[in-house]
N, C-alpha and C positions, 0 to 999 in steps of 0.2 A: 710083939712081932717086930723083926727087922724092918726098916722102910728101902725101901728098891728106889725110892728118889734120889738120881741122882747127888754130886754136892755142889757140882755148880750148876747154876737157872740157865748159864747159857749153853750148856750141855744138852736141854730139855726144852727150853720152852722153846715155840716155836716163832719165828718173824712176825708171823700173825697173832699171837698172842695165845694159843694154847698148850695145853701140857696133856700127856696123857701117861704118865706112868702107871705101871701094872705087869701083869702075870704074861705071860706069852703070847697069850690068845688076846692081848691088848696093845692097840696100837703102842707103839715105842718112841714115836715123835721123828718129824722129819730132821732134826737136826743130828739123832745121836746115829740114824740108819743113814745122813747124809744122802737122803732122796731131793728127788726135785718135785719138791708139790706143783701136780699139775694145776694149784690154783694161782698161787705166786712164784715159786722160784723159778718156775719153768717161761711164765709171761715178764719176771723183776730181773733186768739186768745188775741191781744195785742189790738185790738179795743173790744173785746166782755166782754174781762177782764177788761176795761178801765186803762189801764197803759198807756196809748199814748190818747191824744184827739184828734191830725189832723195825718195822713199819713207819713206827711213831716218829723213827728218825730223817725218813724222808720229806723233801718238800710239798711232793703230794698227797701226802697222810691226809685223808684216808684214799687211796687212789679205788677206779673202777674193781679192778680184780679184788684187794681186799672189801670194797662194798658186797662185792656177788657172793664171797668165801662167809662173809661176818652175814650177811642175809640169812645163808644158808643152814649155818651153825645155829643162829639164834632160833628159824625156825624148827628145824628138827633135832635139837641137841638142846637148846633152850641155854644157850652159852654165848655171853656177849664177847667177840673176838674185841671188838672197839673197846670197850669197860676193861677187860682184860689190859689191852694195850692202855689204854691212858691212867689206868693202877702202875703199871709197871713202869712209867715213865716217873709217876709221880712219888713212889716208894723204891723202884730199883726191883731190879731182877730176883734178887736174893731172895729181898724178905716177901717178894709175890711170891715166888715159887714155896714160901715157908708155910702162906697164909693156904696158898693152893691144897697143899699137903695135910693140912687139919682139915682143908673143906672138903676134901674127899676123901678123908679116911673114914673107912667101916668101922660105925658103933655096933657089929656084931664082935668081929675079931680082932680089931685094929689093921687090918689088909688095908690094900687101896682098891679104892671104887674107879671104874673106868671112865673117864669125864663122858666118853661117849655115847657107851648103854650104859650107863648108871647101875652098872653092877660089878660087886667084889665075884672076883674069879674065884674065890679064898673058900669062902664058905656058899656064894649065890644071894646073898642080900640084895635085893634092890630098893634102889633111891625109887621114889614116887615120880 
């Protein structure tokens, strides 16, 4: 199966550090729908201006907002936006987004799994 992943990581991931590519019914990522996440871009002058593309780049990494966003994620998504982000600093955008892409791909179909409900649109697989 084709992948729907973007080809650049800055096209996808998001400031905060997550991606969520997929099927329709799957979030699409604040960057490529150019929304203002009401967690960060809406509160981050230096994301809404685009002077910074990830978090990490800021002086206050990790600032208040991204603590409340990465809190939130980790506990109902089970997804570290921090771990995220300090991969991406330390590998590059690219090859996270490449690593991202094998760790949610469906071993039913090869589809992609939605980082969010952990489920391929594709076929309905779900991650535990």
């Amino acid at each position: 199966m084709k992948s729907t992943w973007p080809a650049r990581a800055d096209s996808i991931a998001a400031p905060a550090g997550i991606t969520s590519p997929g099927p329709k019914d799957c979030c699409k990522g604040c960057r490529i729908q150019d929304k203002n996440c009401a967690w960060i871009k809406r509160d981050c002058a230096q994301v809404r201006k685009k002077q910074i593309v990830f978090c990490f780049e800021c002086k206050d990494f990790p600032c208040g907002n991204l603590k409340k966003l990465a809190d939130r994620h980790l506990r109902d998504d089970q997804i570290s936006l921090l771990d995220n982000l300090l991969r991406i600093r330390k590998i590059g955008a690219e090859k996270w987004l490449k690593e991202q892409e094998a760790e949610w791909r469906c071993p039913e179909c090869e589809g992609n799994v939605c980082v969010m409900d952990r489920k391929c649109y594709d076929c309905g697989y779900e991650i535990d």
